[in-house]
C-alpha positions as CSV (number, residue, x, y, z in Angstrom):
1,X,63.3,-51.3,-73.3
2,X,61.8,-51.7,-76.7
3,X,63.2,-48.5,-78.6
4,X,63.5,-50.6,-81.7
5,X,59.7,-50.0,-82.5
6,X,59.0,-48.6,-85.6
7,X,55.8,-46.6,-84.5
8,X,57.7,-44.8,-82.1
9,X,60.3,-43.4,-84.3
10,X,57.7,-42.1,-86.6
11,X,56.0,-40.4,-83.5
12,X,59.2,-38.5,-82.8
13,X,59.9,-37.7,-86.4
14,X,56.8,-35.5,-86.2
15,X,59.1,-33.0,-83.7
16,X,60.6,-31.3,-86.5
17,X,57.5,-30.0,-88.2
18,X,56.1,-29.1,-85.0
19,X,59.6,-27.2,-83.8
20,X,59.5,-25.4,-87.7
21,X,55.5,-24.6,-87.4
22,X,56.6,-22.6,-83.9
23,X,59.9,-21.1,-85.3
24,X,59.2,-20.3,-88.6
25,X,59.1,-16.4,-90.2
26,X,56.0,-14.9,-91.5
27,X,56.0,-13.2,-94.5
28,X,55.6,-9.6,-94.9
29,X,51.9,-8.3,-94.4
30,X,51.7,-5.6,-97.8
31,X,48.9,-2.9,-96.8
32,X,47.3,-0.2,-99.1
33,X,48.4,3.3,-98.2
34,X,47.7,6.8,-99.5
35,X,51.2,7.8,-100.3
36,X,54.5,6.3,-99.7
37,X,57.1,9.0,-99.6
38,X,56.6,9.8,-95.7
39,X,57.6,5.6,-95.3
40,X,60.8,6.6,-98.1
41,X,61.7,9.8,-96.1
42,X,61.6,7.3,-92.6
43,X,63.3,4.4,-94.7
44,X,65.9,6.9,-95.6
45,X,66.8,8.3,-92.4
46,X,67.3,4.6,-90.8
47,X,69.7,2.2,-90.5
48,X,68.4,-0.8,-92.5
49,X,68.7,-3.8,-90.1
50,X,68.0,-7.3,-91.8
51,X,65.7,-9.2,-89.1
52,X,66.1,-13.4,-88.1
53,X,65.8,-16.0,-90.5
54,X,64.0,-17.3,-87.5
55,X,61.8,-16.3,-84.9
56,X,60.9,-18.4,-82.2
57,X,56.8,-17.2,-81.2
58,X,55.2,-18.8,-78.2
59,X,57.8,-20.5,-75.9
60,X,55.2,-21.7,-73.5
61,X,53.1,-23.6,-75.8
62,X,56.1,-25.3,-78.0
63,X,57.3,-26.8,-74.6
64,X,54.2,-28.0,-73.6
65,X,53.8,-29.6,-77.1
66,X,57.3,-31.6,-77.8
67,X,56.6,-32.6,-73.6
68,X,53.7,-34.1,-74.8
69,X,55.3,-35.3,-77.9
70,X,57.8,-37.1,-75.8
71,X,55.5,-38.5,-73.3
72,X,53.8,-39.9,-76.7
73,X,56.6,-41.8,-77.5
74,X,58.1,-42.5,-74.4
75,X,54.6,-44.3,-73.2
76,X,54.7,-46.2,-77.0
77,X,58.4,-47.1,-76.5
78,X,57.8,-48.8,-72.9
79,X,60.8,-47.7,-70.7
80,X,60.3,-50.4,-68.6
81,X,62.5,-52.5,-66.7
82,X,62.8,-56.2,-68.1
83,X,60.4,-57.9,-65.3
84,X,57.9,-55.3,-65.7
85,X,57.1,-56.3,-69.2
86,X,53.8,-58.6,-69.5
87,X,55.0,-62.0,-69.1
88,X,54.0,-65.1,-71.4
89,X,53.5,-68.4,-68.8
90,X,52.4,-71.7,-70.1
91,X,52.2,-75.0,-67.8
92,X,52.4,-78.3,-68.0
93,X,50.6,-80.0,-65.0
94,X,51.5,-83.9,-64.4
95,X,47.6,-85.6,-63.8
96,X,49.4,-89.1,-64.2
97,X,48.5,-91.6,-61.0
98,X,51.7,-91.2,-59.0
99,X,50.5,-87.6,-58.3
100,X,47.5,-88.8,-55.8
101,X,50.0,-90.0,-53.5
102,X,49.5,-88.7,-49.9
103,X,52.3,-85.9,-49.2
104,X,50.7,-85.7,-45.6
105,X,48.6,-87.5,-42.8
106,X,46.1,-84.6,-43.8
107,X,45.0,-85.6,-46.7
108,X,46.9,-83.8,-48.9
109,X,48.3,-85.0,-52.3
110,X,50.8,-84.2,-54.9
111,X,48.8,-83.2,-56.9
112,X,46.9,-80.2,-54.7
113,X,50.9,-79.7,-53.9
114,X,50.8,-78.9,-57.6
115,X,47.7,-76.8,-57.7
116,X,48.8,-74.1,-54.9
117,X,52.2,-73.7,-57.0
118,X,50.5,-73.2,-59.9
119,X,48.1,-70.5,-57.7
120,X,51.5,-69.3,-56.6
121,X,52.7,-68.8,-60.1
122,X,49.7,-67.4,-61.4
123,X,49.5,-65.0,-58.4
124,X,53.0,-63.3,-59.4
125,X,52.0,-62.4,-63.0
126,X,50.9,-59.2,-63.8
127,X,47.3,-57.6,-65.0
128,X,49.1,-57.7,-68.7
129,X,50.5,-61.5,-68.6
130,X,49.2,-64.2,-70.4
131,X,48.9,-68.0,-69.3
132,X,47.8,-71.5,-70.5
133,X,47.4,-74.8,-69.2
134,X,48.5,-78.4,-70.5
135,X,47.4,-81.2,-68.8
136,X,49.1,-85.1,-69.3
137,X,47.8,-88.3,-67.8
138,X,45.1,-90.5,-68.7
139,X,44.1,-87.9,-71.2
140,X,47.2,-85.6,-72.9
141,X,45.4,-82.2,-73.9
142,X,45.4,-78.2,-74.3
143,X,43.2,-77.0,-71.1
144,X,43.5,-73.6,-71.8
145,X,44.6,-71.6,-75.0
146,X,46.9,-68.2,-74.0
147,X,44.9,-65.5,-71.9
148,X,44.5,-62.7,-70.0
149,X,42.0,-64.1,-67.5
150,X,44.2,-66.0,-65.4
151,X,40.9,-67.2,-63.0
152,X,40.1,-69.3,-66.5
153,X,43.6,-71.5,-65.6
154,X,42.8,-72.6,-61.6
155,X,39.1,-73.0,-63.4
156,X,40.2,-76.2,-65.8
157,X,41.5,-78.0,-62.7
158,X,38.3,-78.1,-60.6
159,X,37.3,-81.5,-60.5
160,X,40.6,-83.3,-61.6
161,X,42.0,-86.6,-60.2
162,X,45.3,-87.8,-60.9
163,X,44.8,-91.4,-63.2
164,X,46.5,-93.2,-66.5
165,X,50.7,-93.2,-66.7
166,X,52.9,-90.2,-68.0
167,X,53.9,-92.4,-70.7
168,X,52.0,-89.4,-72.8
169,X,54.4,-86.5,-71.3
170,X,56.5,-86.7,-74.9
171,X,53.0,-85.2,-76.4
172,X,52.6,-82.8,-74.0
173,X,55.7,-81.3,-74.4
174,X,55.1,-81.0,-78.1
175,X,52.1,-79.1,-77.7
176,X,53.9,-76.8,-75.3
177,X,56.7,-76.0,-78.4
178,X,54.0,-75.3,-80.9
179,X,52.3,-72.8,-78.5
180,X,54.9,-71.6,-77.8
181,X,56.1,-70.5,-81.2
182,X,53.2,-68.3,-80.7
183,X,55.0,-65.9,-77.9
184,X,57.8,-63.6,-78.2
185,X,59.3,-64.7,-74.3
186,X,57.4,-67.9,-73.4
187,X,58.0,-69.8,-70.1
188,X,57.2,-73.4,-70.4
189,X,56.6,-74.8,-66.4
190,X,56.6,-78.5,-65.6
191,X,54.4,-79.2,-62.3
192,X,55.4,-82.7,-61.8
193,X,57.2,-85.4,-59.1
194,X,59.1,-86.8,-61.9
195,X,57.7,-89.9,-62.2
196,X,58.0,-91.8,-65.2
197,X,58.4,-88.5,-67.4
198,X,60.9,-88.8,-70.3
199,X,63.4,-86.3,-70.8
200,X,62.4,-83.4,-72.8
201,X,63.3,-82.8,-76.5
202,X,61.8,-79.1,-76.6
203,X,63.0,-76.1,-78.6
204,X,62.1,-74.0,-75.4
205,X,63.6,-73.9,-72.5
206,X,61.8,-76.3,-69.9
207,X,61.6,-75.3,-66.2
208,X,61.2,-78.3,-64.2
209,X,59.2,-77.7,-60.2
210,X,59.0,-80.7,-58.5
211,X,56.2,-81.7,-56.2
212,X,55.9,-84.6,-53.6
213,X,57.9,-86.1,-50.6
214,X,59.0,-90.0,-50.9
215,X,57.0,-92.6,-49.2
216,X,56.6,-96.2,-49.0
217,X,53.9,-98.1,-51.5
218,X,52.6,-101.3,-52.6
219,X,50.6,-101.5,-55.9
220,X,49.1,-104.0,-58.3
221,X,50.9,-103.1,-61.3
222,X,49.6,-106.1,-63.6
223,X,46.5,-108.0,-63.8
224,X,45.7,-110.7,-66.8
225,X,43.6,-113.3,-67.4
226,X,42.9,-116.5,-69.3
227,X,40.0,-118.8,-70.1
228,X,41.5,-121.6,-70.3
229,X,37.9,-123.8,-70.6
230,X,34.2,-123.7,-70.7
231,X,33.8,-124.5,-67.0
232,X,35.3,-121.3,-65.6
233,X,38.8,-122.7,-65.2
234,X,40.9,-119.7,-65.6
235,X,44.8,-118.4,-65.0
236,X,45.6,-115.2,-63.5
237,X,48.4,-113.8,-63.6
238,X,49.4,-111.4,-60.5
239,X,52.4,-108.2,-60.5
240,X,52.8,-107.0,-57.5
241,X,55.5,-103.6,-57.1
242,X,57.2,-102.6,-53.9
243,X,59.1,-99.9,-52.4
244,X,58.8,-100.7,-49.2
245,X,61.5,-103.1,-48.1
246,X,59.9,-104.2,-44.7
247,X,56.8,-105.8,-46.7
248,X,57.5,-109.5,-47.9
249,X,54.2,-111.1,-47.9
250,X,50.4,-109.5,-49.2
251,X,46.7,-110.9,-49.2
252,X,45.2,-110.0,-52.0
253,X,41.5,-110.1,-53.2
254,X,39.8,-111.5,-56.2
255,X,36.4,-110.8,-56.7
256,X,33.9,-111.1,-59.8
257,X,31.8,-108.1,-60.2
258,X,30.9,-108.3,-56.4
259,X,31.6,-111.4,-55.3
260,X,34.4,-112.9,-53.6
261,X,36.2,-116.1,-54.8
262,X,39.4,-116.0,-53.4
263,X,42.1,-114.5,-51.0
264,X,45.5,-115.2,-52.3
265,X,48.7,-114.6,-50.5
266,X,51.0,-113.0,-52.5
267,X,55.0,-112.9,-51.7
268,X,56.6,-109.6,-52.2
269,X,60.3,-108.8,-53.8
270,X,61.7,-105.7,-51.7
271,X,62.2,-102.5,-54.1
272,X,60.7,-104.4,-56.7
273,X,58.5,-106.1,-58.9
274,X,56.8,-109.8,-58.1
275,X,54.9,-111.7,-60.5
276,X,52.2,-114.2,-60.0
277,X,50.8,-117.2,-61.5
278,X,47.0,-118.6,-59.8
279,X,45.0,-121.3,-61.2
280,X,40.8,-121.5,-60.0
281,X,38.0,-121.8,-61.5
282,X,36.0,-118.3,-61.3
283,X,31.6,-118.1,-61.6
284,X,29.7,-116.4,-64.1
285,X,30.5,-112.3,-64.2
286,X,31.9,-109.5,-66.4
287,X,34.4,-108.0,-64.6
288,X,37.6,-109.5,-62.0
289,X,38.6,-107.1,-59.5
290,X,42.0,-107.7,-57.7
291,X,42.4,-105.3,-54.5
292,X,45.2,-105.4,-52.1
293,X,44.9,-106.3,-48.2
294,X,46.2,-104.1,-45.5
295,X,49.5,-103.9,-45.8
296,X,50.6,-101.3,-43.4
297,X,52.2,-97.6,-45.1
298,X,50.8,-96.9,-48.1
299,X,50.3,-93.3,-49.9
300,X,49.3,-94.4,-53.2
301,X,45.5,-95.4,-53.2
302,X,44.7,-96.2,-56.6
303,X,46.8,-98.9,-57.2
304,X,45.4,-100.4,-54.5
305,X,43.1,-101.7,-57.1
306,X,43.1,-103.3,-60.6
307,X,40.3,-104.4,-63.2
308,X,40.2,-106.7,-66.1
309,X,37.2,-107.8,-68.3
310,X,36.0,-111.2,-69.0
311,X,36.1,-112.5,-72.5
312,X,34.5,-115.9,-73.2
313,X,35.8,-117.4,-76.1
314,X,35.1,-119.8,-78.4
315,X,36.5,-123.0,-78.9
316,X,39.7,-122.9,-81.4
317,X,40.5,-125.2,-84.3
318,X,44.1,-126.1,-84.5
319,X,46.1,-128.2,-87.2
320,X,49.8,-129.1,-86.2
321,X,51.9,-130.3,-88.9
322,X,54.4,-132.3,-87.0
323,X,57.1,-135.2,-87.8
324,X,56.3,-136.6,-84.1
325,X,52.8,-137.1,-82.6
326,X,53.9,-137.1,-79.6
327,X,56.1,-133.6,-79.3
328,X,56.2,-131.2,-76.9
329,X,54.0,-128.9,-78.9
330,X,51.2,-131.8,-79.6
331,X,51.0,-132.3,-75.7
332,X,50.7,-128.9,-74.9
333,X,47.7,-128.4,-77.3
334,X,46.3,-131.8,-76.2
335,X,46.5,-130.1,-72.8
336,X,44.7,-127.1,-73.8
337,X,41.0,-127.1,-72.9
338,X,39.8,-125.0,-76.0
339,X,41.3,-126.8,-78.5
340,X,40.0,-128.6,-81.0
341,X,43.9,-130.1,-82.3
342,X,44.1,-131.9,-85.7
343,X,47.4,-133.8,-86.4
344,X,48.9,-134.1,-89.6
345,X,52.3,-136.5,-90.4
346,X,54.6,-135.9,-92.8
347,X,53.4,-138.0,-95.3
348,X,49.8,-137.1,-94.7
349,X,47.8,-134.8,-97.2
350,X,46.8,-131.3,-96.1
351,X,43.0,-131.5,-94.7
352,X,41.0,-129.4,-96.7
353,X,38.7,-128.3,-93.5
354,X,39.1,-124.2,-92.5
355,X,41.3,-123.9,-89.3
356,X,41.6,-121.1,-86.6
357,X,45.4,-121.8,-86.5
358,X,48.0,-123.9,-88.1
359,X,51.1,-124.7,-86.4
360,X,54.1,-125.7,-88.8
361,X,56.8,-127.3,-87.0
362,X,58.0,-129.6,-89.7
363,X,59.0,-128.8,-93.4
364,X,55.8,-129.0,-96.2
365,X,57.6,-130.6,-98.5
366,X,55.3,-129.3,-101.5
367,X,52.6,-129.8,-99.9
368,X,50.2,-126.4,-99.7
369,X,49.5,-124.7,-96.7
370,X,46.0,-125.2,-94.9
371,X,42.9,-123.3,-94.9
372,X,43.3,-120.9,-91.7
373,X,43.2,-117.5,-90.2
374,X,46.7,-117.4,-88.6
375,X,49.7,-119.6,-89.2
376,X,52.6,-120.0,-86.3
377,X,56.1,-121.4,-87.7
378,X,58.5,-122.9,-85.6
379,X,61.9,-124.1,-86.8
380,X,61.1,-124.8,-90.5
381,X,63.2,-123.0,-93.5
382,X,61.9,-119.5,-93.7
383,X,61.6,-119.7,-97.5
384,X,58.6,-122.2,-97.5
385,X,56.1,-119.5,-95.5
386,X,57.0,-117.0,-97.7
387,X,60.4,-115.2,-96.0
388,X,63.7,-115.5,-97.0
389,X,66.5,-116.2,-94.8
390,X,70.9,-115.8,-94.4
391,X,70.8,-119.6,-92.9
392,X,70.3,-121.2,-89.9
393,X,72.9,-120.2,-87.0
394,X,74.4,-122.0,-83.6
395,X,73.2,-121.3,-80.1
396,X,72.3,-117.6,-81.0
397,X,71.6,-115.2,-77.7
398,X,68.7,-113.0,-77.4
399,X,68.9,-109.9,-77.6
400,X,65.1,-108.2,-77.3
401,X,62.0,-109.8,-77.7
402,X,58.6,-108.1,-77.7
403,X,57.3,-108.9,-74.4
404,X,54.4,-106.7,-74.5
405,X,53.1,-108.4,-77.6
406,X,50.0,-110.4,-76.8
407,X,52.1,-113.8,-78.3
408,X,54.9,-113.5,-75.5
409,X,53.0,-112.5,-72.2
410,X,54.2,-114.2,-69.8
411,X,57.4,-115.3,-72.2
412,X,60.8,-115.2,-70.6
413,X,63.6,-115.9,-73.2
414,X,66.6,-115.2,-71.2
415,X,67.6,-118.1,-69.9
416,X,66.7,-120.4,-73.0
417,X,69.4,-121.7,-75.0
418,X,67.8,-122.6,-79.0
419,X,70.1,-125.0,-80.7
420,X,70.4,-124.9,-84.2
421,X,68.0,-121.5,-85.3
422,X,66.8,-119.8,-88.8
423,X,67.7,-116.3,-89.0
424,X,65.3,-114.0,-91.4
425,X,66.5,-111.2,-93.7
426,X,64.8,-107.8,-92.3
427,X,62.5,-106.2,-94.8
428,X,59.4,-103.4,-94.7
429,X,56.9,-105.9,-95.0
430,X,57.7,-108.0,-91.9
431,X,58.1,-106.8,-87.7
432,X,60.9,-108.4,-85.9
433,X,59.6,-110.4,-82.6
434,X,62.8,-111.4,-81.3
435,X,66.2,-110.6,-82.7
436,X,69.5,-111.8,-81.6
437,X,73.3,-110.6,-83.0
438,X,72.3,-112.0,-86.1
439,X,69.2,-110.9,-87.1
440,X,65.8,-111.5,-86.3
441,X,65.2,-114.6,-85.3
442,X,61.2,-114.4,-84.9
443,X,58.7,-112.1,-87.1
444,X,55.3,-111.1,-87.9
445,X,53.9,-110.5,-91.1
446,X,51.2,-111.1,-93.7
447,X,51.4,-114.0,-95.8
448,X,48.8,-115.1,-98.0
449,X,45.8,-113.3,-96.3
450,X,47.1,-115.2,-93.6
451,X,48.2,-113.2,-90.1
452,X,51.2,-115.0,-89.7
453,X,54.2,-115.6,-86.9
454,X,57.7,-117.7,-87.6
455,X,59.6,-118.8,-85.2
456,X,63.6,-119.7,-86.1
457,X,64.0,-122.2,-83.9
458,X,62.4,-125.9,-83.1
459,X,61.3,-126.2,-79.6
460,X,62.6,-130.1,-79.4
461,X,65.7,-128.6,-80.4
462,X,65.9,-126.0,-77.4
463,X,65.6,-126.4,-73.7
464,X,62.9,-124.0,-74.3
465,X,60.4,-126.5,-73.7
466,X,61.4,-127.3,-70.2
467,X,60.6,-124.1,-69.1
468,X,57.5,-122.3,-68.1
469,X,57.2,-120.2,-70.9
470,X,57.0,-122.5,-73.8
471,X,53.3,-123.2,-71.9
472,X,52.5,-119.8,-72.1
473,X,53.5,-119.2,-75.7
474,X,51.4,-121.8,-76.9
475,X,48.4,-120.6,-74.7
476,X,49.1,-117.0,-76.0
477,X,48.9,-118.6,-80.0
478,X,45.4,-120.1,-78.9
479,X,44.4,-116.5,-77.6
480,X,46.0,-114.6,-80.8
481,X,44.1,-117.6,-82.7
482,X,40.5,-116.8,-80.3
483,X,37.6,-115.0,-81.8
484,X,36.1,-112.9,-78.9
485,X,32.8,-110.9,-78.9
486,X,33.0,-107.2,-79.5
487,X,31.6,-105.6,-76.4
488,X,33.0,-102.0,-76.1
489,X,32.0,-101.9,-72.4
490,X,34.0,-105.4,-71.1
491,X,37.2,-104.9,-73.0
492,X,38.4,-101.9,-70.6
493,X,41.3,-102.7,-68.2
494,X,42.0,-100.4,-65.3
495,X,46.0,-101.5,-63.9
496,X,48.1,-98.8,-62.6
497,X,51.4,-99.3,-64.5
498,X,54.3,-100.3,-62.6
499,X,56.0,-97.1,-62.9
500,X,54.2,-95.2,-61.4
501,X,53.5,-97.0,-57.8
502,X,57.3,-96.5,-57.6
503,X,56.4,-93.3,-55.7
504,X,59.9,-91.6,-55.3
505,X,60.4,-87.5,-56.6
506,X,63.5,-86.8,-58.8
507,X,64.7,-83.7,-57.9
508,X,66.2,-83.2,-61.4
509,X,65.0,-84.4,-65.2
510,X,67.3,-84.5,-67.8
511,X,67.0,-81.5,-70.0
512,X,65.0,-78.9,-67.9
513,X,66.5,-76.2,-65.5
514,X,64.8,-75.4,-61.6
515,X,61.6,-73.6,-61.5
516,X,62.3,-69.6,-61.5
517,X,58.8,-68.0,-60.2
518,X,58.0,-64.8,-61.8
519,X,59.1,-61.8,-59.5
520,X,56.0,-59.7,-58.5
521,X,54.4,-57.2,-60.4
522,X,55.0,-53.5,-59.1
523,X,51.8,-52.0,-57.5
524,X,52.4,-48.5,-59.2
525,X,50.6,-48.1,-62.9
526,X,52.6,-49.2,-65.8
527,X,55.3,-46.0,-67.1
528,X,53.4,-46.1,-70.4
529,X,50.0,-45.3,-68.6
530,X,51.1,-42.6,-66.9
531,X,53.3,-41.1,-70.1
532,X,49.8,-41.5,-72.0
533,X,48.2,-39.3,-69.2
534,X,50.6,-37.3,-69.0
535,X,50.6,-36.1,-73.2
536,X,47.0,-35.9,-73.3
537,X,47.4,-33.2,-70.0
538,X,50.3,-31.1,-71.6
539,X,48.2,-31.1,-75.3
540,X,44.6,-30.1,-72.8
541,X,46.8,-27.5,-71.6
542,X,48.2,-26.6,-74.4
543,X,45.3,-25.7,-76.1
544,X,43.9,-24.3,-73.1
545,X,46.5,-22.0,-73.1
546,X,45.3,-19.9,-76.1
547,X,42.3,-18.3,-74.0
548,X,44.5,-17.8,-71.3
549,X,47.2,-16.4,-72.9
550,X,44.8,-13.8,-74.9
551,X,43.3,-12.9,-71.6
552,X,46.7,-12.1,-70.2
553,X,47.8,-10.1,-73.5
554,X,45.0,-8.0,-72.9
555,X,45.1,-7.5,-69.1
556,X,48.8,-6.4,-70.4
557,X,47.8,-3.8,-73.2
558,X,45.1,-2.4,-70.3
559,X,47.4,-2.0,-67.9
560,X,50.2,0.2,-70.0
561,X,48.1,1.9,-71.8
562,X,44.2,1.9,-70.5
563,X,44.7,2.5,-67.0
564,X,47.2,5.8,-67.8
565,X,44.2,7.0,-70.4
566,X,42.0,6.7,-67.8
567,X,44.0,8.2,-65.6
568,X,44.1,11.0,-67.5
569,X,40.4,11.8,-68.2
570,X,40.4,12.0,-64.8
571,X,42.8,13.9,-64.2
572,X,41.0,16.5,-66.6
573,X,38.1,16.3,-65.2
574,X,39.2,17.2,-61.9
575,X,41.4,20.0,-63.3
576,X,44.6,18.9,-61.5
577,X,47.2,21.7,-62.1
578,X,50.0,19.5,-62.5
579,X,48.2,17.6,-65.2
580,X,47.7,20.9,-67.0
581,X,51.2,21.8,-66.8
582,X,52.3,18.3,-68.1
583,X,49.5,19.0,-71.2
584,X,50.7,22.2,-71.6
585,X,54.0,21.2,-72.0
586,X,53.4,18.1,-74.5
């Protein structure tokens, strides 16, 4: 009930003129006579009676008006119950890629799972509710903007398919608060399996209806490569995700554009993720296409599948300053097939040749820095590339580093112990890399027009150079260092990510309460429709009323005093004794 509206109290208000215009007493009608004293000599002779301050004239038609007076206001106030008020429904539909798995052997997927509860929820609003449509996925966006015309929501799904992570959902849910703020009673709706979605942080209430049954699946969930020379020579590097534990071995199929170069058996980690390194040489082509074998159950199909572009680089000018030529850094350039290394001792001027890279691993001592686009530090004192620094610390453990920074793919740091390492003072101007208990312990910043990377510790000092990774952070510098052709159409990479091939529902997200569908509209008209009706009939038949009720007044005045005149003329015309007796006597 909404009795609180202002409108409707004014309506009633208007009761107490109409109740006085019925009730209240005319005054006295003065007529023009010949002579007064016969009305003096009656005054006289009667009892003077003071009449009502009020006189109430024409019952009928006052009841007929404050009925409709009442059905005014009672069809503005609403006397409705709570569920039969127009409702306010706004949904968030999950499009991410975990929602094309299979949920049967028919065909059907989560994501039509998602579609006939969102016809189901649409079906139980009322002809006065309101709806709109998020969608979040490959693409984060408003669908549809509150309306009336609920045909408009089912509408923006036609032609959907379920791609890209839900890494987006965060946005989505802020769009759903700011419409929201735009509705006295919203519902917010989350059609989802769960996957990968973050926990809400929503001023509205977020209803959470999960879609999907659990299955087994297999995906590609990473797929990278590497030029590594001019002759097609390149490094791919392979993730494989299960959650299926009775897989432990896949084929897998590289192709460039659509050619076949290689089947490579990859081994599988039960109920987890696998990575892979492969070494070939691949032929001329744009794209390289990874796709996996048949595997056995499977109910996601598009991870099946990943994409990368092919970009041809050029070949990349290095300069290592270095106390030793023959460190671990010089013979992993050396080993590089783009690089075009320059050595430089200690006691050695500075070339004054451009560079694509210079590597510092031992102190300038005065000397200036070289001519080049980025600069990669390791182990020297932070304060001679333009940082400043606590001091160098003992053995410090890692605590984060940025992994999915181009500079560490394929960079474990775990299990590497650093020796004696430079910690650098956090500031505004510079992005921590790696940091430790310490401090940061590698950063990137700007230094003079220079794109620039520092490294605390010296990789002869570590074990870090026995391992795996040192090679890949040195091919990654070469690639950070690379100057690649712009080509809008070859730099787009189509990989699933990992979290969504792991396939399983939650039942439950952190912040969000079950799905409560909207109970059913009643069939009957709304009370305020027929209250509407119902005024404008009593006020029709109110007014109405005056033509009727002079037709009865005057079938009244006939009947008492025409019909005994008439009865008398005839009576006298036909001479009736008794009526002459009755004359006589009058």
């Amino acid at each position: 009930m909404t009795i609180a509206r202002p409108l409707a109290w004014i309506v009633l208000a208007l009761a107490i003129p109409l109740v006085a215009a019925y009730v209240h007493r005319r005054s006295q009608r003065h007529i023009t006579v010949g002579s007064a004293i016969l009305y003096r000599a009656i005054a006289s002779s009667t009892a003077r009676r003071r009449g009502p301050i009020f006189r109430l004239r024409h019952p009928f038609s006052l009841a007929l008006a404050v009925a409709a007076l009442l059905a005014g206001v009672t069809a503005l106030v609403d006397l409705r119950r709570p569920n039969d008020h127009p409702h306010d429904t706004l949904v968030i539909l999950d499009t991410s890629a975990s929602m094309g798995a299979s949920n049967t052997a028919f065909g059907e997927t989560r994501f039509t799972e998602a579609i006939d509860r969102l016809t189901l929820e649409l079906a139980n609003l009322g002809p006065g509710d309101r709806a709109a449509l998020i969608t979040s996925g490959a693409e984060t966006r408003v669908r549809v903007e509150w309306t009336h015309d609920l045909t408009q929501v089912l509408q923006a799904t036609e032609g959907m398919t379920p791609s890209g992570s839900s890494d987006s959902m965060a946005l989505a849910f802020a769009l759903a608060d700011a419409m929201a703020e735009r509705s006295l009673d919203a519902r917010v709706v989350l059609l989802s399996d769960g996957v990968g979605v973050p926990p809400p942080r929503m001023k509205r209430p977020l209803e959470y209806a999960m879609v999907g049954r659990p299955g087994s699946n297999l995906g590609i969930s990473a797929l990278a490569l590497r030029e590594l020379d001019g002759f097609g020579l390149c490094e791919v590097f392979l993730s494989v995700v299960a959650d299926d534990p009775d897989v432990v071995e896949v084929d897998i199929d590289l192709r460039v554009d659509d050619t076949l170069v290689d089947v490579i058996p990859v081994p599988v980690r039960p109920d987890g993720e696998s990575g892979y390194l492969h070494r070939l040489e691949l032929p001329d082509g744009q794209r390289l296409h990874a796709t996996l074998g048949l595997h056995g159950r499977d109910v996601l199909a598009i991870d099946d599948t990943a994409t990368v572009a092919r970009q041809a680089g050029t070949i990349v000018r290095v300069l290592l300053i270095t106390s030793s030529t023959r460190s671990f850094v010089a013979d992993a350039l050396r080993t590089h097939p783009r690089v075009d290394l320059t050595i430089v001792g200690p006691g050695e001027p500075t070339p004054t040749a451009a560079f694509d890279l210079a590597i510092v691993g031992a102190e300038l001592q005065g000397r200036p820095l070289p001519r080049a686009t980025k600069l990669l530090a390791f182990g020297v004192d932070p304060t001679t590339v333009g940082l400043t620094s606590p001091g160098p610390v003992k053995d410090p453990t890692i605590l984060r580093w940025s992994f999915d920074d181009l500079r560490f793919r394929f960079v474990d740091l775990t299990t590497s112990t650093l020796g004696r390492t430079w910690i650098v003072n956090p500031s505004t101007d510079v992005l921590s890399l790696v940091d430790s208990e310490y401090g940061p312990l590698g950063v990137s910043y700007r230094f003079e027009d220079r794109d620039a990377m520092y490294l605390g510790w010296n990789p002869a000092d570590s074990d870090f150079v026995f391992q795996v990774s040192f090679v890949h952070l040195i091919g990654n510098a070469i690639d950070w260092a690379r100057h690649f052709p712009v080509n809008d159409s070859d730099t787009i990479d189509a990989v699933v990510p990992a979290e969504e091939s792991q396939l399983d529902p939650r039942p439950s997200i952190s912040g969000t309460t079950p799905e409560m569908l909207t109970p059913a509209q009643p069939t009957s008209p709304p009370l305020a429709r027929v209250m509407m009706w119902l005024a404008l009939l009593f006020v029709a038949f109110d007014v109405a009323f005056v033509p009727v009720r002079w037709a009865l007044y005057t079938a009244v005045k006939f009947v008492r005093i025409g019909v005994p005149m008439l009865w008398g003329k005839v009576a006298e015309a036909l001479h009736l004794p008794w009526f002459r007796r009755k004359r006589e006597h009058t």
